[in-house]
ChimeraX commands (.cxc) that place a marker at each C-alpha (Angstrom):
marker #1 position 80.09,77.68,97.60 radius 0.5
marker #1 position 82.58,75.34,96.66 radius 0.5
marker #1 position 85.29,74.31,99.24 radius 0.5
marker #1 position 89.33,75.07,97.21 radius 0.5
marker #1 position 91.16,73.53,100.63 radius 0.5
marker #1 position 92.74,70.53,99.91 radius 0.5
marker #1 position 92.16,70.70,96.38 radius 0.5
marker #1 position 94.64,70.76,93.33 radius 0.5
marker #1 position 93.17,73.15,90.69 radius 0.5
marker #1 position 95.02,75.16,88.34 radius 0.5
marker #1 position 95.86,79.05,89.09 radius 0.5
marker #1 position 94.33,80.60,86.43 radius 0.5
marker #1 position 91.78,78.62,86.00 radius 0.5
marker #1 position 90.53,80.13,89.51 radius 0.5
marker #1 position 88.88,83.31,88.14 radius 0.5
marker #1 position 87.61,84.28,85.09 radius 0.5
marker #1 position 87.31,87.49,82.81 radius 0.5
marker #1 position 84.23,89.87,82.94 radius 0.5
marker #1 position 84.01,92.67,80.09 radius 0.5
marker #1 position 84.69,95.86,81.39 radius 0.5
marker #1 position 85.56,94.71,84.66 radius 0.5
marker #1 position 88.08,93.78,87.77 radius 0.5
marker #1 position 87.07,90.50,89.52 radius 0.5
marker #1 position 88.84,89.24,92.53 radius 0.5
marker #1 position 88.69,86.06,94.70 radius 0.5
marker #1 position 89.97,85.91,97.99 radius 0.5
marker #1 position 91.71,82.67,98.34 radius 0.5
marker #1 position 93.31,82.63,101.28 radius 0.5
marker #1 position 92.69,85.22,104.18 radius 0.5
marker #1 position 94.12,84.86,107.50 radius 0.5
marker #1 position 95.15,87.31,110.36 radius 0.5
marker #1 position 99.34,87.60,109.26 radius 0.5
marker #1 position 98.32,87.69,105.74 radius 0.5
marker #1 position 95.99,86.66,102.53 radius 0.5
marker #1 position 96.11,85.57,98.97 radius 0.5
marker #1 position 93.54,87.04,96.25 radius 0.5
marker #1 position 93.33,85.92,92.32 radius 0.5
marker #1 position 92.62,88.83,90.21 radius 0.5
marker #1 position 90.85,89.12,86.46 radius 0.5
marker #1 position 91.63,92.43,84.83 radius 0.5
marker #1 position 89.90,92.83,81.47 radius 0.5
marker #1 position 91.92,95.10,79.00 radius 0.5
marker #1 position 92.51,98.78,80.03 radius 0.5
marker #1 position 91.11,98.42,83.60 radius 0.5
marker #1 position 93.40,99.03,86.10 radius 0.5
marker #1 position 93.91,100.36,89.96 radius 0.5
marker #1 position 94.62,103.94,90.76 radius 0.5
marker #1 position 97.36,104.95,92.55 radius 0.5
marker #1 position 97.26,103.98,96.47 radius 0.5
marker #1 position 99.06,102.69,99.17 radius 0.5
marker #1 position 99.06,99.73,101.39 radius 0.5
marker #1 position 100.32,98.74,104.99 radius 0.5
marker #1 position 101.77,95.64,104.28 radius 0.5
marker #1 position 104.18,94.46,101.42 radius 0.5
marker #1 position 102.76,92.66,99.25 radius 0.5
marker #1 position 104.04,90.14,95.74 radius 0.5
marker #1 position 102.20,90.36,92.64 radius 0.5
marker #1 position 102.43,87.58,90.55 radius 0.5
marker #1 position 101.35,87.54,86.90 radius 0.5
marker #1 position 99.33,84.25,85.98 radius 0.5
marker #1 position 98.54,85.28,82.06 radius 0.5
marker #1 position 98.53,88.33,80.15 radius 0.5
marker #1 position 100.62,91.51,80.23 radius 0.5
marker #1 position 100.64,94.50,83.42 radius 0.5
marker #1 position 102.03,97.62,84.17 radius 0.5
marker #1 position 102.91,97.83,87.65 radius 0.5
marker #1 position 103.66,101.15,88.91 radius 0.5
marker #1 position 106.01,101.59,92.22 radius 0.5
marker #1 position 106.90,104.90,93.53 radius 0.5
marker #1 position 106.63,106.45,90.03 radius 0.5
marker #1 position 108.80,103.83,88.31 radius 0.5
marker #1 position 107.06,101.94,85.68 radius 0.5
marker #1 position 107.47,97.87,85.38 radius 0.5
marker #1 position 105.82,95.71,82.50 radius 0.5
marker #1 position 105.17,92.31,83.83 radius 0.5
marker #1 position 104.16,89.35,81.80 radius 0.5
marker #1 position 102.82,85.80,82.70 radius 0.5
marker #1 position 105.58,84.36,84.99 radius 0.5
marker #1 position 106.81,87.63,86.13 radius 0.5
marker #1 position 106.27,89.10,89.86 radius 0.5
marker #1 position 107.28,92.29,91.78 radius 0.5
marker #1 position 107.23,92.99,95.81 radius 0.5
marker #1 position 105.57,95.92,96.58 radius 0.5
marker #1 position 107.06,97.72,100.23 radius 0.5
marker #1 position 104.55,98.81,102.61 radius 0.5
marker #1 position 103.21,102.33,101.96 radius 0.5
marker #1 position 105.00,102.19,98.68 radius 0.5
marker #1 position 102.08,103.96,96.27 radius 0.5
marker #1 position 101.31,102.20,93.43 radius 0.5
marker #1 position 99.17,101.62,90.40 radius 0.5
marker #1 position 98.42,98.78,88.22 radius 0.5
marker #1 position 97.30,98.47,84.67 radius 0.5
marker #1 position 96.01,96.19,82.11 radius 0.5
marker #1 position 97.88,96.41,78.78 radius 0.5
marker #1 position 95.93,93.43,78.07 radius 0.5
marker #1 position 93.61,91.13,79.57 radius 0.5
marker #1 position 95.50,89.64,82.68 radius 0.5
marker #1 position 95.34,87.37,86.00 radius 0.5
marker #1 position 97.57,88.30,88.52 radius 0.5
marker #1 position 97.66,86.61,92.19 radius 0.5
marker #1 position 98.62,89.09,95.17 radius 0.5
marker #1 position 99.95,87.59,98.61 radius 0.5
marker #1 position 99.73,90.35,101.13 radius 0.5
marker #1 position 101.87,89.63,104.20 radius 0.5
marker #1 position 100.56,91.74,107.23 radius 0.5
marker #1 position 103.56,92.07,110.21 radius 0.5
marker #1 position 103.62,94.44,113.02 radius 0.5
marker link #1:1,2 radius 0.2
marker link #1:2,3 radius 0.2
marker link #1:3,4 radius 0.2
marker link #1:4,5 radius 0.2
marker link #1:5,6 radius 0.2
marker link #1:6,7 radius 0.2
marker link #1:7,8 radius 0.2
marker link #1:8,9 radius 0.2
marker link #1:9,10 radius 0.2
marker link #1:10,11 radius 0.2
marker link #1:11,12 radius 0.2
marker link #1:12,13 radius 0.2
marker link #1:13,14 radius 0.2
marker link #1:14,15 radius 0.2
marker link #1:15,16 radius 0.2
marker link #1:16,17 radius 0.2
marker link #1:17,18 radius 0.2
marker link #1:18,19 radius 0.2
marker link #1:19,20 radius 0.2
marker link #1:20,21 radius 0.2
marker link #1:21,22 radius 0.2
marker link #1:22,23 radius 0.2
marker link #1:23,24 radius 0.2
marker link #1:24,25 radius 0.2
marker link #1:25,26 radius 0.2
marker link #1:26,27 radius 0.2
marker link #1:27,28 radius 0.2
marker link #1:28,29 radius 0.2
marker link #1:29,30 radius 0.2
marker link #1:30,31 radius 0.2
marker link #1:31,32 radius 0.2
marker link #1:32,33 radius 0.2
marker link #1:33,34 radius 0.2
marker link #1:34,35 radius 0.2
marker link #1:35,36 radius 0.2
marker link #1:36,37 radius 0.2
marker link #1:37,38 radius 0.2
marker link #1:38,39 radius 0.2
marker link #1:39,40 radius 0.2
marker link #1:40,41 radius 0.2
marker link #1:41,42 radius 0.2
marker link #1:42,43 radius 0.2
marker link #1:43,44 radius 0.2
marker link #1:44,45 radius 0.2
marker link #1:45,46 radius 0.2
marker link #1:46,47 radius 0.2
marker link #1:47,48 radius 0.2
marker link #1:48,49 radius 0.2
marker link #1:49,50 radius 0.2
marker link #1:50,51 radius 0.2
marker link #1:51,52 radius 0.2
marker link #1:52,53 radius 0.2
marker link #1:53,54 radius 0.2
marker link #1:54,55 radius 0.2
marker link #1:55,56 radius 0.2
marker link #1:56,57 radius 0.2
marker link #1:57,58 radius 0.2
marker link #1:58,59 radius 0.2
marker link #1:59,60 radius 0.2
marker link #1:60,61 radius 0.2
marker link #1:61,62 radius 0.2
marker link #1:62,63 radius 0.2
marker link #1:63,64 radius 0.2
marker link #1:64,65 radius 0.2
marker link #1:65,66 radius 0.2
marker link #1:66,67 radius 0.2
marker link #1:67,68 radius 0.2
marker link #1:68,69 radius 0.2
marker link #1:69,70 radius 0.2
marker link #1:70,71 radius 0.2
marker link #1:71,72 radius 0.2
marker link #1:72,73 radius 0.2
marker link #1:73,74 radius 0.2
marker link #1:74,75 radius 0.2
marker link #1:75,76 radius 0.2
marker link #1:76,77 radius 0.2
marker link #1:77,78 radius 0.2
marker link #1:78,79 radius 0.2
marker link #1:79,80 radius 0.2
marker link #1:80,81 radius 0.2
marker link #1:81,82 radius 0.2
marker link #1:82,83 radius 0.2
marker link #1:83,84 radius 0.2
marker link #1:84,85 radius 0.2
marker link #1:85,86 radius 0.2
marker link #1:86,87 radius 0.2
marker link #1:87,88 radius 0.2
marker link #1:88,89 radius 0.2
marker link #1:89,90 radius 0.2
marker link #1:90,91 radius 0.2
marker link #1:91,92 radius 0.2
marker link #1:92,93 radius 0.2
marker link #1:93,94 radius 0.2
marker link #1:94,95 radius 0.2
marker link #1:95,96 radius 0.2
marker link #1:96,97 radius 0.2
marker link #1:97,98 radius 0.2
marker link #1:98,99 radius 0.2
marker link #1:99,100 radius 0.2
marker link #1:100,101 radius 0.2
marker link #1:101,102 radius 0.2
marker link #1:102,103 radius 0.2
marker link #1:103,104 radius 0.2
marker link #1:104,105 radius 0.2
marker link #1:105,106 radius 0.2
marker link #1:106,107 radius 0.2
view
C-alpha cells in the first residue's frame, strides 16, 4: 500500500469510479475525527441515517443531492454542507460524483 503522508496529490485524483458502485478511501482516521474520499457512480446513493458526530461534505466533481432533516440541497463541485450530529440524512448521485467527508468526533 502506498504511503499519502507527506505527499501532494490531487483530491480527486484520490479515488476512482466503479460501475454500479460506492467506493470510499479512508484518508485520514484518528481518535477526534477522520477524513474519507468517496466515488459515487450515477444513481447510487446512501439511505437515510444518522451519525454521532457532525460532519462537512465537500463536493470534489460531479453533482449530489444531500438530504438534511427532510430538506433537499443540490451540491455541485466546489460546494459543501455541515451535517449536525444525529441530523438524518441521505445522499444521492444525480451524476457521477467525488465528495470528501471530514467527520469531527467531540464528546
Amino acid at each position: 500500500m502506498v504511503s499519502l503522508m507527506n505527499e501532494k496529490l490531487r483530491m480527486k485524483d484520490v479515488i476512482d469510479y466503479h460501475t454500479g458502485a460506492i467506493v470510499s478511501k479512508t484518508l485520514i482516521d484518528k481518535e477526534n475525527g477522520s477524513v474519507t474520499a468517496f466515488a459515487f457512480d450515477e444513481g447510487q446513493g446512501l439511505s437515510e441515517h444518522t451519525a454521532p458526530y457532525d460532519a462537512l461534505v465537500y463536493i470534489l466533481e460531479g453533482e449530489a443531492e444531500v438530504t438534511i432533516a427532510g430538506k433537499s440541497h443540490k451540491l455541485n463541485e466546489g460546494d459543501y454542507i455541515i451535517m449536525s450530529a444525529n441530523m438524518p440524512h441521505s445522499l444521492r448521485a444525480l451524476n457521477r460524483f467525488k465528495m470528501l467527508l471530514v467527520m469531527i468526533k467531540s464528546s
